[in-house]
Residue, then its C-alpha position, 0 to 999 in steps of 0.5 A: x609298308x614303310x612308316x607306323x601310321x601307314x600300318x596303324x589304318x584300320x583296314x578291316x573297315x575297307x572291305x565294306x566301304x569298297x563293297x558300296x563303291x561296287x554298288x555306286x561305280x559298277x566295274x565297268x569295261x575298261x575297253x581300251x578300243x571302245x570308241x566312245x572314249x576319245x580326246x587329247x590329254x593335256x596334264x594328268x592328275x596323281x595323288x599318292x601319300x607322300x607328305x613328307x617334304x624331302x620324298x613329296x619333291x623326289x616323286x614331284x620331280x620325277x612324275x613330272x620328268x616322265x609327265x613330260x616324256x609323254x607330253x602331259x603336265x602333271x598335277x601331284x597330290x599328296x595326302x596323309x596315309x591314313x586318309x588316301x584309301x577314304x579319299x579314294x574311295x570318295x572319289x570313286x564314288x564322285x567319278x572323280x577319280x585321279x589319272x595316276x593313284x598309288x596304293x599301298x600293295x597291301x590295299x591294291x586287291x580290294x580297290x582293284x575288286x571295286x572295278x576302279x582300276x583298269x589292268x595294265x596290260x591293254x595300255x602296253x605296259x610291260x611286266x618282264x623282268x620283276x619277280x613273281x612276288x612282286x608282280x603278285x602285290x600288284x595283281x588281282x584275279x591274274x591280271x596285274x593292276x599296279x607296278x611297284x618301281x621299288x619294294x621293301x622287306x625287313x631285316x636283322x640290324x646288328x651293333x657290331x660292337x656289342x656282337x664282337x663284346x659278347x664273342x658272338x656272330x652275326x646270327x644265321x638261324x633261330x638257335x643262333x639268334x636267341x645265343x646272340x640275344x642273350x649273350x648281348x643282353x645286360x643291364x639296361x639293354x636287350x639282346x634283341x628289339x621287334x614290333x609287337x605291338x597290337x597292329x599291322x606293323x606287329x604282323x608284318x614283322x611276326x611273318x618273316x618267322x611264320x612264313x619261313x618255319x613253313x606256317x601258313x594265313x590260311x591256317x594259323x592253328x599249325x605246329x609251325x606256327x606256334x613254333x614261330x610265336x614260341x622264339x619270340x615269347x621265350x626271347x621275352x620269358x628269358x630276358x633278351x627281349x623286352x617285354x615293352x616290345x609289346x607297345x613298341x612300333x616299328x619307330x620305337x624299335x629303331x630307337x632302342x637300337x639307336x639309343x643302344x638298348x638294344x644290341x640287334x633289331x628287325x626293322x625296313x631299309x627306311x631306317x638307313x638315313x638315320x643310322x647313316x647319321x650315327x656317326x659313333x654307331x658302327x651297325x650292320x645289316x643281314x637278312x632275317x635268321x632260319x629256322x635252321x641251316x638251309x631253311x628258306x627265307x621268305x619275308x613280307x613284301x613292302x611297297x607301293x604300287x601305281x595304277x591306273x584308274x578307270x576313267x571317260x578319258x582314253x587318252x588320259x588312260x593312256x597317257x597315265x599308262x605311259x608316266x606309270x611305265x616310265x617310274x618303272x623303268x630300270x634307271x628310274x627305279x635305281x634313282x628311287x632306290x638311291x634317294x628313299x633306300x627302297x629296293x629295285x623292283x626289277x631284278x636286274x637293277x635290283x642286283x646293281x643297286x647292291x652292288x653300289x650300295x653294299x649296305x642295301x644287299x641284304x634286302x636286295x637278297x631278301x626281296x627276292x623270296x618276298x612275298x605279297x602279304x595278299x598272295x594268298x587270300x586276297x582282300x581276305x587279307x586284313x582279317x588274317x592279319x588281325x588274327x595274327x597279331x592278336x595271337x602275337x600279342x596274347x603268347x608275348x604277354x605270356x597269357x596264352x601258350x603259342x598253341x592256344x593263341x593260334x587256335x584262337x587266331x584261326x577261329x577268329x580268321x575264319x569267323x564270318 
């Protein structure tokens, strides 16, 4: 997860638009040694969803890098995020499909069901020395279909200025955040800035806060979870949130904090180059707060992730394999992290990159107890989701207690 627009597809439509890919493909075997399948692979075919000119000519020059460490030319196709999942799914149907695809982590289980994807294991691709979450984001059915060579996850941005006005520290738990919202709250400016708006982004940012206070997706109508939902209705009753956090996405919230309307903000890495920019703007960053003291952070894993998709070429298989190694080895990952402000997603890389970028350690120390936001109901996941931040916005809104919003979230996710 990375920009508004990635978040804002309605993929509760997925589910069924993969479930007709099932009928048109078939799964498939997917048999590396089938004998049938034989050829030499001269270039490859990749599509992925980096429009964007300046992240388009990064991934360009490295996919061809890694093309020509395994001897292949490489065609790189970049569309719109909304539309990569419908043109996937249309090529799936064709048998068009591209050698090299990258999903959003979020999509990978319902596209791996559809049988398109080949698992990475038969093609040698090694999966030492990532973390258990972020193997999880690219696994379905316990066999790991994708790779993520840098990952994602939110944090709590700071205006240390306006901390050090209000004789305030950087907050550590939840009874230290909503004491450093309000004492940093004035006129024409909030304590603190978050997404809640009526979409993916709203549940993204809500489930550092559900997650942490032991709540759980897969049964929302918890005390745990209507505690989570009371910190941010409460910070908005008493003044330190705003209550236009109802429409605001992730983009918005980095302009409040930005603009200094907003003394503190939960926002991604991908917020760097512009605060960078701000050269008046003296901010930090720490990771999200606990409940309480000792509490365990756990945050949502953002991300892409690169795959291999089924095809009558084995050679070309293979090669696609050998370019989706190469974007995941250390020195690779390290040189994406540097450009996009991303995290390493091998552990190893992952603790020298926050040495060399101090400001990108607190995500670094977030990543590490990330979680996939499909670990746990698999393609099931969109529904919860929706759930969620429907309730967010229902108890935000002050038109539901917490404890009624997740009733109604929980019959709403369990709904056939």
């Amino acid at each position: 997860m990375k920009r508004s627009i990635r978040m804002r597809r309605p993929l509760a439509a997925l589910a069924a638009a993969v479930a007709l890919v099932l009928v048109t493909v078939g799964c498939g075997t997917g048999d590396p040694a089938d004998p049938s399948r034989t050829g030499r692979a001269a270039s490859l075919t990749v599509l992925d969803y980096y429009t964007d000119r300046t992240e388009h000519a990064h991934w360009g020059e490295l996919l061809a890098d890694c093309g020509r460490r395994a001897g292949v030319t490489i065609e790189h196709r970049s569309v719109p995020a909304p539309s990569l999942v419908p043109t996937v799914l249309r090529q799936a149907a064709a048998r068009t499909m591209p050698d090299l695809l990258m999903l959003d982590n979020p999509d990978l289980q319902q596209i791996a069901r559809s049988g398109v994807l080949a698992p990475l294991r038969p093609y040698g691709v090694r999966t030492d020395g990532f973390g258990p979450g972020i193997l999880s984001a690219g696994t379905y059915r316990g066999e790991v279909y994708g790779l993520a060579p840098t990952v994602n996850t939110l944090a709590l941005y700071y205006n240390k200025d306006m901390l050090a006005e209000a004789g305030v520290a950087v907050p550590r738990t939840w009874d230290e955040l909503r004491k450093a919202a309000l004492a940093t709250t004035r006129p024409g400016r909030h304590g603190l800035a978050v997404d809640a708006d009526p979409s993916f982004e709203s549940t993204f940012q809500f489930l550092p806060f559900l997650w942490s206070n032991g709540g759980d997706e897969r049964r929302l109508d918890t005390p745990q979870a209507a505690e989570a939902l009371r910190l941010w209705s409460d910070l908005v009753r008493d003044g330190a949130m705003s209550r236009s956090v109802l429409t605001w996405n992730q983009a918005d919230v980095h302009e409040q904090f930005l603009g200094g309307d907003a003394a503190m903000m939960v926002n991604g890495p991908w917020r760097m180059t512009e605060l960078e920019k701000a050269k008046d703007l003296r901010w930090g960053v720490a990771p999200l707060p606990v409940p309480r003291a000792g509490a365990e952070l756990v945050t949502p894993l953002g991300g892409e992730v690169w795959t291999v998709p089924r095809g009558d070429s084995e050679a070309r298989m293979r090669k696609a394999a050998e370019v989706l190694a190469c974007l995941n080895e250390p020195a690779n990952q390290q040189t994406l992290a540097t450009w996009h402000h991303t995290v390493p997603s091998r552990t190893d890389a992952a603790d020298r990159y926050a040495k060399q970028v101090p400001a990108m350690a607190a995500f670094v120390e977030s990543v590490r107890g990330a979680r996939a936001r499909t670990q746990r109901l698999g393609p099931g996941w969109p529904k919860a989701a929706t759930a969620i931040h429907t309730a967010v916005q229902a108890a935000v809104s002050g038109q539901q207690t917490p404890e009624e919003a997740f009733r109604r979230a929980q019959r709403m996710a369990t709904d056939s």
